[in-house]
DRENLUMMAR-587889 format. One record per residue (C-alpha): residue number from 1; x, y, z. Coordinates in steps of 0.2 Angstrom, whole numbers. Layout:
! DRENLUMMAR-587889
+-----+-------+-------+-------+
! num !     u !     v !     w !
+-----+-------+-------+-------+
! NUM !     X !     Y !     Z !
...
+-----+-------+-------+-------+
! end
This chain:
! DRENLUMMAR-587889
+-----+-------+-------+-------+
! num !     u !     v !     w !
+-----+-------+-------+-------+
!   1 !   193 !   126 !  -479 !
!   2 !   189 !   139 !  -493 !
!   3 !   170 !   135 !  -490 !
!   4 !   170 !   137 !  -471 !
!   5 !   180 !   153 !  -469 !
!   6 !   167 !   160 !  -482 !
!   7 !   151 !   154 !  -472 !
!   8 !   157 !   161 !  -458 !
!   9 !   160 !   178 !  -467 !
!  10 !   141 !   178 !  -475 !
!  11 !   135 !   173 !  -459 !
!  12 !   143 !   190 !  -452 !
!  13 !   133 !   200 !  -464 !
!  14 !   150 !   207 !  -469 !
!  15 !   137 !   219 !  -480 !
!  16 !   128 !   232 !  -472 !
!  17 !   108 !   229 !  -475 !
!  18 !    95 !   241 !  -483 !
!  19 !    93 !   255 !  -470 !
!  20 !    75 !   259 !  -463 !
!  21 !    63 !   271 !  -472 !
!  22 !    63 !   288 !  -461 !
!  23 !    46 !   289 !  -461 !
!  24 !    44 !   274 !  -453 !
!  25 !    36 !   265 !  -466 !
!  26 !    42 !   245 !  -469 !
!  27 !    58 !   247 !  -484 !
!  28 !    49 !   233 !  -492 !
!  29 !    33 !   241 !  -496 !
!  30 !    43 !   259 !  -500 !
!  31 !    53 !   254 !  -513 !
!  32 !    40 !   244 !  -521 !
!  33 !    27 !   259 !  -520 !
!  34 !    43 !   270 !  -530 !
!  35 !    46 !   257 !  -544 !
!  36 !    28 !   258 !  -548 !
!  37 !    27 !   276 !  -547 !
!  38 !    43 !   275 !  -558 !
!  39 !    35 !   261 !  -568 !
!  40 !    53 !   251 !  -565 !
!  41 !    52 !   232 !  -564 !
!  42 !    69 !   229 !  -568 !
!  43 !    79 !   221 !  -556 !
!  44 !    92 !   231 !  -545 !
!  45 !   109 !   233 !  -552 !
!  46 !   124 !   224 !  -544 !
!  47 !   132 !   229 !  -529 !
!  48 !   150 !   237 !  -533 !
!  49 !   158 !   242 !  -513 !
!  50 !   161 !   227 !  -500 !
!  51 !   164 !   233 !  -484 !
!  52 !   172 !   220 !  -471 !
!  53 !   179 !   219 !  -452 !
!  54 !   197 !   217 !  -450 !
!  55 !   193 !   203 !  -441 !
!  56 !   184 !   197 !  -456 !
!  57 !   197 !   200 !  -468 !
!  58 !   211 !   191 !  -458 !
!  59 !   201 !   176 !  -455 !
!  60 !   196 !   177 !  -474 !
!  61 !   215 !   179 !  -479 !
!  62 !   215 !   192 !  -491 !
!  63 !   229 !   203 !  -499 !
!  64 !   232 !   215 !  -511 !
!  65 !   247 !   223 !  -519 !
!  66 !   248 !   238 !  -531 !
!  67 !   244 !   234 !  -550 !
!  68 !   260 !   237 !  -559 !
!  69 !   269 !   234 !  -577 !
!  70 !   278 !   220 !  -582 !
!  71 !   283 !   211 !  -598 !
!  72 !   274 !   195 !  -601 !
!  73 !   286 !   182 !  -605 !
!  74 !   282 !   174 !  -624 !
!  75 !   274 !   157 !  -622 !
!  76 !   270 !   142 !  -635 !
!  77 !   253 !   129 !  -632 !
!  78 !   257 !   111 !  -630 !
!  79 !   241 !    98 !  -626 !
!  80 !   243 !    85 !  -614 !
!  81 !   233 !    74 !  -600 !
!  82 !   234 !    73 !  -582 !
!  83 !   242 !    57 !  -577 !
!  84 !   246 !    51 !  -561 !
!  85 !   264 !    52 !  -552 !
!  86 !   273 !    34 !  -551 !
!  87 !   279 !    38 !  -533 !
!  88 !   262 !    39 !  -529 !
!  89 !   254 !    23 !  -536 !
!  90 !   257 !     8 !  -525 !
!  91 !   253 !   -10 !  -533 !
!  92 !   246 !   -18 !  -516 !
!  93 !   250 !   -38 !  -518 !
!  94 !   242 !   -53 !  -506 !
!  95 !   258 !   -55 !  -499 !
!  96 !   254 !   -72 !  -493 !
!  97 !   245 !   -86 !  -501 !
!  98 !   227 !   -89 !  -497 !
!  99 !   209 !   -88 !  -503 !
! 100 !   201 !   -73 !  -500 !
! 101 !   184 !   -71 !  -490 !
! 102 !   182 !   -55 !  -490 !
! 103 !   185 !   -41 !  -502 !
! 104 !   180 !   -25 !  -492 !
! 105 !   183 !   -10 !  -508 !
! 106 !   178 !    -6 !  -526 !
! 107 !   185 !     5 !  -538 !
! 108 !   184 !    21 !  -536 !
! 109 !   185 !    20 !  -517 !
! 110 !   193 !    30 !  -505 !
! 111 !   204 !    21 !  -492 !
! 112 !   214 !    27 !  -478 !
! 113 !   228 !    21 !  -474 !
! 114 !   229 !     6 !  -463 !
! 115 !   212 !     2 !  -468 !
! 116 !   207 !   -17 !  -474 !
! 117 !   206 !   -20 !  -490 !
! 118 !   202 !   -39 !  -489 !
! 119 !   202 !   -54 !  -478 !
! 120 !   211 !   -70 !  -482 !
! 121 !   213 !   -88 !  -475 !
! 122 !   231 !   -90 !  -477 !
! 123 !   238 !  -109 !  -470 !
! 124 !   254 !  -105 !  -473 !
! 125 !   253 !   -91 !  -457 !
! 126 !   252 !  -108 !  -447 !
! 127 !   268 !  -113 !  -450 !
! 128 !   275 !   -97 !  -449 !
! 129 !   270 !   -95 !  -431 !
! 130 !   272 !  -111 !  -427 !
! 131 !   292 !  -109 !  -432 !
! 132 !   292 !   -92 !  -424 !
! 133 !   285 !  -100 !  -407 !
! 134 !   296 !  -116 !  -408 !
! 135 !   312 !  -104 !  -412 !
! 136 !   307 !   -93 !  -397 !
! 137 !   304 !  -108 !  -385 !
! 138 !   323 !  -117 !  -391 !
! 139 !   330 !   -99 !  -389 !
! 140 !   323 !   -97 !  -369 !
! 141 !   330 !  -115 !  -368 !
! 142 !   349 !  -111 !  -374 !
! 143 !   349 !   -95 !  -363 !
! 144 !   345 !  -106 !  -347 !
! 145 !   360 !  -117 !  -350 !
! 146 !   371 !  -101 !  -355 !
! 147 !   366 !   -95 !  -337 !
! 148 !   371 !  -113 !  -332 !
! 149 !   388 !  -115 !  -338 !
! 150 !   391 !   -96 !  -335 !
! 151 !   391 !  -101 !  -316 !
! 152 !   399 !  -118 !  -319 !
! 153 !   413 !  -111 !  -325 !
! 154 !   415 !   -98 !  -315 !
! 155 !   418 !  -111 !  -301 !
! 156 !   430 !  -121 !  -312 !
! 157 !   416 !  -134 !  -315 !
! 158 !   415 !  -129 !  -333 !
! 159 !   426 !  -129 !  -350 !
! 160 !   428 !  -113 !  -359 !
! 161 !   425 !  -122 !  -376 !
! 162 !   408 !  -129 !  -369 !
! 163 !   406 !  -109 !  -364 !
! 164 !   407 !  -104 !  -379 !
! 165 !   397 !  -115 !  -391 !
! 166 !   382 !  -111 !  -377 !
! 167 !   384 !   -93 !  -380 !
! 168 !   385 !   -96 !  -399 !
! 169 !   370 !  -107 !  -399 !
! 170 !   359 !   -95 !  -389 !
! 171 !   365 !   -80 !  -399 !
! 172 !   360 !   -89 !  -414 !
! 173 !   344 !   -96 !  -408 !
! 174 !   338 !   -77 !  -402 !
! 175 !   343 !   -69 !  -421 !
! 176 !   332 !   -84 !  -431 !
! 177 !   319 !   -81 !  -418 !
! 178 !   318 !   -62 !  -420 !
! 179 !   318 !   -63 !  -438 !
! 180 !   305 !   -75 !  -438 !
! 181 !   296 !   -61 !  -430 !
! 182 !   302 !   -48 !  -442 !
! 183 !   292 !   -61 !  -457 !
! 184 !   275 !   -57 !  -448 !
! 185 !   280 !   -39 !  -443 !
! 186 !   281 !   -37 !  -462 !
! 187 !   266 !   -46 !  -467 !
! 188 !   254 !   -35 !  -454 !
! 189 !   253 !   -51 !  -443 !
! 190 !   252 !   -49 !  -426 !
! 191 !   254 !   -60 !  -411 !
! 192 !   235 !   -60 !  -410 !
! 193 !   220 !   -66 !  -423 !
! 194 !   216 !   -82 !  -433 !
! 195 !   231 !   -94 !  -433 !
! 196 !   230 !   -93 !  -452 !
! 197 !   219 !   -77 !  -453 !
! 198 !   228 !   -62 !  -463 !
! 199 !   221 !   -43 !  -464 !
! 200 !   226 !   -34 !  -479 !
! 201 !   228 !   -16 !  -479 !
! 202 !   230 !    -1 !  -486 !
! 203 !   248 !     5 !  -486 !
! 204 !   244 !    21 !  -491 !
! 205 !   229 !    36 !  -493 !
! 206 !   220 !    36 !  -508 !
! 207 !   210 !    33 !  -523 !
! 208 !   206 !    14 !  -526 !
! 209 !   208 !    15 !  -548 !
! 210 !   210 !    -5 !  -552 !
! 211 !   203 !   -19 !  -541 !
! 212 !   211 !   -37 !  -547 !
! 213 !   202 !   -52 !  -535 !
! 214 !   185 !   -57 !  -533 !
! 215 !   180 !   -66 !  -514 !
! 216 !   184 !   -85 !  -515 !
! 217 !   197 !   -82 !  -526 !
! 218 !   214 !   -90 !  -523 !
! 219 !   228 !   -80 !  -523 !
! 220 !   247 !   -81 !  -522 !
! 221 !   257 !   -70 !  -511 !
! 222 !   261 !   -60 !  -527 !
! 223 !   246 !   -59 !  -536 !
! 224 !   239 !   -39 !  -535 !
! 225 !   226 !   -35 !  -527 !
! 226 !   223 !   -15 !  -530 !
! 227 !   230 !    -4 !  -536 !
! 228 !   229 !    15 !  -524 !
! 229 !   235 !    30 !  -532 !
! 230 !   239 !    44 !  -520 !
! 231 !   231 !    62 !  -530 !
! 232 !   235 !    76 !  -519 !
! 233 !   250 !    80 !  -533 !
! 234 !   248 !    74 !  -552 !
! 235 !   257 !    76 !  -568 !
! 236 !   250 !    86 !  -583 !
! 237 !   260 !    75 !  -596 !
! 238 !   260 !    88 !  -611 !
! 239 !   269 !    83 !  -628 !
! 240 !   277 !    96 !  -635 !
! 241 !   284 !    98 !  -655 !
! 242 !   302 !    95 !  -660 !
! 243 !   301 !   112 !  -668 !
! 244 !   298 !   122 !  -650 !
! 245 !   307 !   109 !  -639 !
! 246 !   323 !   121 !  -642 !
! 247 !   312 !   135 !  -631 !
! 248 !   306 !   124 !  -616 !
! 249 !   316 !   124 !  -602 !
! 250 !   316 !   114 !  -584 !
! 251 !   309 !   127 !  -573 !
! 252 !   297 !   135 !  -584 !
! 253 !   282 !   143 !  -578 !
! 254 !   266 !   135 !  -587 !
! 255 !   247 !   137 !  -585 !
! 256 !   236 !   123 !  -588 !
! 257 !   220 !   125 !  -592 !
! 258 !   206 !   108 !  -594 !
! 259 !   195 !   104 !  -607 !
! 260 !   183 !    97 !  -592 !
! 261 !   184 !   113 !  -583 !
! 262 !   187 !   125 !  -597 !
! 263 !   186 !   141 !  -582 !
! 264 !   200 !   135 !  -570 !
! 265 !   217 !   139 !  -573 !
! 266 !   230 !   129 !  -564 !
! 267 !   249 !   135 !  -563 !
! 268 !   265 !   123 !  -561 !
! 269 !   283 !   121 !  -569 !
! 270 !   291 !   111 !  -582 !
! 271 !   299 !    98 !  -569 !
! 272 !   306 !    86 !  -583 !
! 273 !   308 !    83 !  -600 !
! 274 !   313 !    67 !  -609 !
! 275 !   328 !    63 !  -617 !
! 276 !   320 !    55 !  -632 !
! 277 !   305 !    59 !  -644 !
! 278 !   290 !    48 !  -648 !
! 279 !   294 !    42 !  -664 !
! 280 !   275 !    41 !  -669 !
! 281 !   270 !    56 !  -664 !
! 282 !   287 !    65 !  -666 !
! 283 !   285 !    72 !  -651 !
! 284 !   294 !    76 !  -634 !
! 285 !   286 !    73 !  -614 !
! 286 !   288 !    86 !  -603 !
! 287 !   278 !    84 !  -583 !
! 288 !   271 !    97 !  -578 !
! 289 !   266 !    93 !  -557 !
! 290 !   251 !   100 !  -551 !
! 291 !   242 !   103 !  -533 !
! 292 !   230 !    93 !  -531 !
! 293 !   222 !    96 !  -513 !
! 294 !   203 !    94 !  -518 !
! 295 !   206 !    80 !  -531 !
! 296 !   196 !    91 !  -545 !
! 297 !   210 !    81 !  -556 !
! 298 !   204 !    67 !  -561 !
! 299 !   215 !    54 !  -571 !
! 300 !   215 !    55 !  -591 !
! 301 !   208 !    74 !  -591 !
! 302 !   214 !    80 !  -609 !
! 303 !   219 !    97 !  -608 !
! 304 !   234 !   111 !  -614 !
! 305 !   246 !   121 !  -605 !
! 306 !   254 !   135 !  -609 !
! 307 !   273 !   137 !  -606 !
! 308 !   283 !   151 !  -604 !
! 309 !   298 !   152 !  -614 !
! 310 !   311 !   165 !  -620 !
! 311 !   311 !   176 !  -636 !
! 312 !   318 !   165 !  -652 !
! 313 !   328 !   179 !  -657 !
! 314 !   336 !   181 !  -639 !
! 315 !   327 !   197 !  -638 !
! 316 !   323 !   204 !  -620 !
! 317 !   302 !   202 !  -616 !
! 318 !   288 !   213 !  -625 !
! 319 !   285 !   232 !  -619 !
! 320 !   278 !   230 !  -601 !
! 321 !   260 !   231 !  -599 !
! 322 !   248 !   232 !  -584 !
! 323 !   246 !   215 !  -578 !
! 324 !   239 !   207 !  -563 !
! 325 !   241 !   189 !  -557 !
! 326 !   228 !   178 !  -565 !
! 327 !   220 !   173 !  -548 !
! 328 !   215 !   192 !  -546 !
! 329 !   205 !   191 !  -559 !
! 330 !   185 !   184 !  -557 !
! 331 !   170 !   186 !  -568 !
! 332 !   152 !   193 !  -565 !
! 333 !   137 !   194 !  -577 !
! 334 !   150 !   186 !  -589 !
! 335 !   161 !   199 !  -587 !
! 336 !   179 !   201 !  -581 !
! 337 !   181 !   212 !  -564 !
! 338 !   196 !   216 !  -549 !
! 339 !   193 !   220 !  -534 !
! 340 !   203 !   236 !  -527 !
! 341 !   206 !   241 !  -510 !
! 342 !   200 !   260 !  -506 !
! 343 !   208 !   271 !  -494 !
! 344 !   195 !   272 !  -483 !
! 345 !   197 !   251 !  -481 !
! 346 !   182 !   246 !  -492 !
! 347 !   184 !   236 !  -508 !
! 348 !   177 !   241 !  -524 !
! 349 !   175 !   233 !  -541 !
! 350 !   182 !   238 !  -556 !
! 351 !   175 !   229 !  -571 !
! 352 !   190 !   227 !  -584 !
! 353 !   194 !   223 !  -600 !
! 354 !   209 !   207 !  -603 !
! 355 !   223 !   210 !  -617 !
! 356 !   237 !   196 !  -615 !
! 357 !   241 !   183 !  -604 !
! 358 !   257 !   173 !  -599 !
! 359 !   256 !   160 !  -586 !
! 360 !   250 !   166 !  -568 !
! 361 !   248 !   184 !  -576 !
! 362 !   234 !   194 !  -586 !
! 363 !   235 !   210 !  -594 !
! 364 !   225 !   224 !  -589 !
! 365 !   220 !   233 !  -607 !
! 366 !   206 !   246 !  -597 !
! 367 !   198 !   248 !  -581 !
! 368 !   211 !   249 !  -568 !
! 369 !   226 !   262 !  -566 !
! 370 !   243 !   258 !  -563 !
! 371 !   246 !   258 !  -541 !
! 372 !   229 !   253 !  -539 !
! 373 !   232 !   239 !  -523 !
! 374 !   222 !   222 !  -533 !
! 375 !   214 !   211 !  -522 !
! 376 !   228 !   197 !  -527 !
! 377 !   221 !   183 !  -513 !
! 378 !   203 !   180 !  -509 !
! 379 !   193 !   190 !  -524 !
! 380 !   183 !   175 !  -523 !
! 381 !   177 !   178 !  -507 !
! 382 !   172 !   196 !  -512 !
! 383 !   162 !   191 !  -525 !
! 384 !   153 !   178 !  -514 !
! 385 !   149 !   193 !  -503 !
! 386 !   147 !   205 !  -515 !
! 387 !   132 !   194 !  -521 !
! 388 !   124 !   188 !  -506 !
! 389 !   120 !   207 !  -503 !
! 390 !   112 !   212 !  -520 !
! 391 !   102 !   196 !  -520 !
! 392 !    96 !   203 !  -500 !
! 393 !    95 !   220 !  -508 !
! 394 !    82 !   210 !  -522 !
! 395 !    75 !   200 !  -510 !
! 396 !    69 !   216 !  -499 !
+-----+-------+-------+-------+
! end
C-alpha cells in the first residue's frame, strides 16, 4: 500500500523542476557551461525543502506534532527469536483414509484458504454416502406412514399407541439422517463428486512450513498432512535473566530490533511471561507479539529487544530530553535527519545528531529545537521524494 501511495506522489512531481534559463538557452547546457567556467565536477548537493499539495499530503498520510521533552524510561536488552503464535499454526490431517493422488503444494507455499491441498481416493466416502442416502430414503418412508396414521386416526381408524411409535420412528430416522450429513458437511464432502473422491483444503491463509505425504502414499484419516502457519502476527520469544526478571512487567513497551535486518526497529509489549525458568539456561520466556502484515518476519530470525522497565531504586525516570518517536527518524548519506513542517507548508530537513533511546522514542542531542512540528508519520515518503528531485536535479 505503502509503495502505491508513494508512486502516485513521484508520478505528481510533488518537486518543482529546475526552472528555465532567462535567456532562453536549454538549463542543461547552462549549468554545464558554469561548472566548467567554475571548474566544478562535483555532484549537486542534496535537496533540503519538499514541497507537496495537500491533496498530496492527505493521500500520503502524513503528520507531525511538536518536538517536545520527555524522560526516557530505563530499559534492560534480552535476546530472543521470532516464533510463530500456536493459535495460528493449524496441523491439517487427511481426515479420512485413502491414498493420495495428488499432492497440489510444497513447503514454503502460500495457500489461501479454501484452496486444495491434495486429492485422495478415499473408499470409505462410499459407505458413507451410501448410509447417508439409505437413511434419507427410510426417513421419507416413515414420514409417509406418519402422514398415514395421522389421518387414520383422525377418523378413529387408528390407535394412539401406533401414532406414536410412527412419529418416533420418523423423528428418529430424520435426526440419524441429518447427522449423516453433518459427517460429510465436516469432511468438505459435498452431495457432488467422485463417490469416494475427497478434496483436501486449506482451513486457513498462510505459509505452508512442513509438508508430511508424498503422492501414492496411504494415509489414515489422522496422519498430517501440512502444516500452515498463519504470519500476519508472531511472537518475539526473548529469554530474559533471573537477575532483571524482577524489572519486566506485562505490558511493557519493547523494541525489537533483527540481526537479519539490523536497520528496522519493530515495537510491541511484554504480553506474557512464564511462571517457571529454564533450568538450563536459567532463564525466563517473555512473548513479545509483533505485526506482521508484509511477512518481513521470517521463523527462527535471532534478534534482541529492548524493554522498558522502571528505575531499580524506585526513582522517578531520568531528566527529560528532546525526544521524538523512533519512526520520525530516517537516514541520508549515512546520516540521521527529521523532517520538520514550515510555516509556509513546506517540509524541511534537519540533519541531527541521536543521544539515547527507549523503546518507540529517540533523543534528539542537536539539530532540532524544542516546538519544532516533526514529521512523526510518512518521513519515508519525503525522503523518497526529496531524492527523486536531486537525482532529476543531477540528471538535468
Amino acid at each position: 500500500m505503502r509503495q502505491a501511495v508513494l508512486a502516485a506522489i513521484l508520478s505528481l512531481g510533488a518537486c518543482s523542476a529546475p526552472a528555465a534559463r532567462p535567456d532562453g538557452a536549454p538549463a542543461e547546457h547552462a549549468e554545464h557551461a558554469e561548472h566548467a567556467e567554475a571548474g566544478e565536477h562535483e555532484e549537486h548537493a542534496l535537496e533540503t525543502t519538499v514541497r507537496l499539495t495537500p491533496a498530496v499530503i492527505e493521500a500520503a498520510g502524513l503528520a507531525w506534532a511538536p518536538a517536545r521533552r520527555q524522560a526516557l524510561a530505563p530499559t534492560v536488552w534480552v535476546a530472543g527469536e521470532i516464533q510463530a503464535d500456536p493459535d495460528r499454526v493449524f496441523q491439517v490431517a487427511a481426515k479420512v483414509a485413502g491414498m493420495l493422488e495428488t499432492v497440489e503444494f510444497r513447503e514454503g507455499d502460500r495457500v489461501a484458504e479454501g484452496q486444495v491441498l491434495a486429492t485422495l481416493r478415499a473408499p470409505g466416502l462410499g459407505g458413507l454416502r451410501a448410509d447417508q442416502a439409505s437413511l434419507l430414503a427410510r426417513a421419507a418412508s416413515a414420514r409417509a406412514n406418519l402422514t398415514r396414521l395421522e389421518a387414520l386416526a383422525q377418523r378413529g381408524m387408528a390407535a394412539q399407541q401406533e401414532l406414536a411409535a410412527a412419529r418416533a420412528e420418523a423423528s428418529a430416522l430424520q435426526a440419524e439422517a441429518a447427522a449423516a450429513g453433518q459427517r460429510l458437511q465436516a469432511l468438505g464432502v459435498g452431495k457432488d463428486g467422485k463417490p469416494t473422491g475427497f478434496a483436501l483444503r486449506a482451513p486457513i491463509a498462510g505459509v505452508v512450513t512442513q509438508r508430511g505425504v508424498v503422492v501414492g502414499q496411504a494415509v489414515g484419516a489422522e496422519q498430517m498432512v501440512a502444516t500452515i502457519v498463519d504470519l500476519s502476527e508472531v511472537w518475539f520469544v526473548a529469554r530474559v535473566f533471573e537477575h532483571t526478571l524482577s524489572r519486566v512487567e506485562i505490558g511493557a513497551a519493547a523494541e525489537v530490533r533483527l540481526n537479519a535486518l539490523p536497520d528496522d526497529l519493530f515495537q510491541g509489549t511484554v504480553a506474557y511471561i512464564a511462571p517457571q525458568t529454564d533450568p538450563g539456561a536459567r532463564t525466563i520466556v517473555a512473548r513479545i507479539p509483533l505485526k506482521n502484515p508484509e511477512e518481513r518476519l521470517r521463523l527462527g530470525l535471532f534478534g534482541a529487544a529492548t524493554i522498558a522497565v522502571p528505575d531499580p531504586d524506585g526513582r522517578p525516570a531520568g531528566a527529560p530530553v528532546l525526544a521524538v518517536p523512533r519512526e520520525a527518524v530516517t537516514e541520508l548519506a549515512g546520516e540521521p535527519a527529521v523532517f520538520v513542517r514550515r510555516d509556509d507548508g513546506a517540509f524541511e530537513l534537519h540533519r541531527v545528531v541521536l543521544g539515547a533511546s527507549a523503546p518507540g522514542l529517540v533523543e534528539i542531542a542537536a539539530g532540532l529545537e524544542e516546538g519544532e512540528p516533526v514529521v512523526t508519520r510518512g518521513a519515508f515518503t519525503l525522503k523518497s521524494v526529496l531524492l527523486k528531485h536531486t537525482f532529476a536535479e543531477d540528471h538535468h
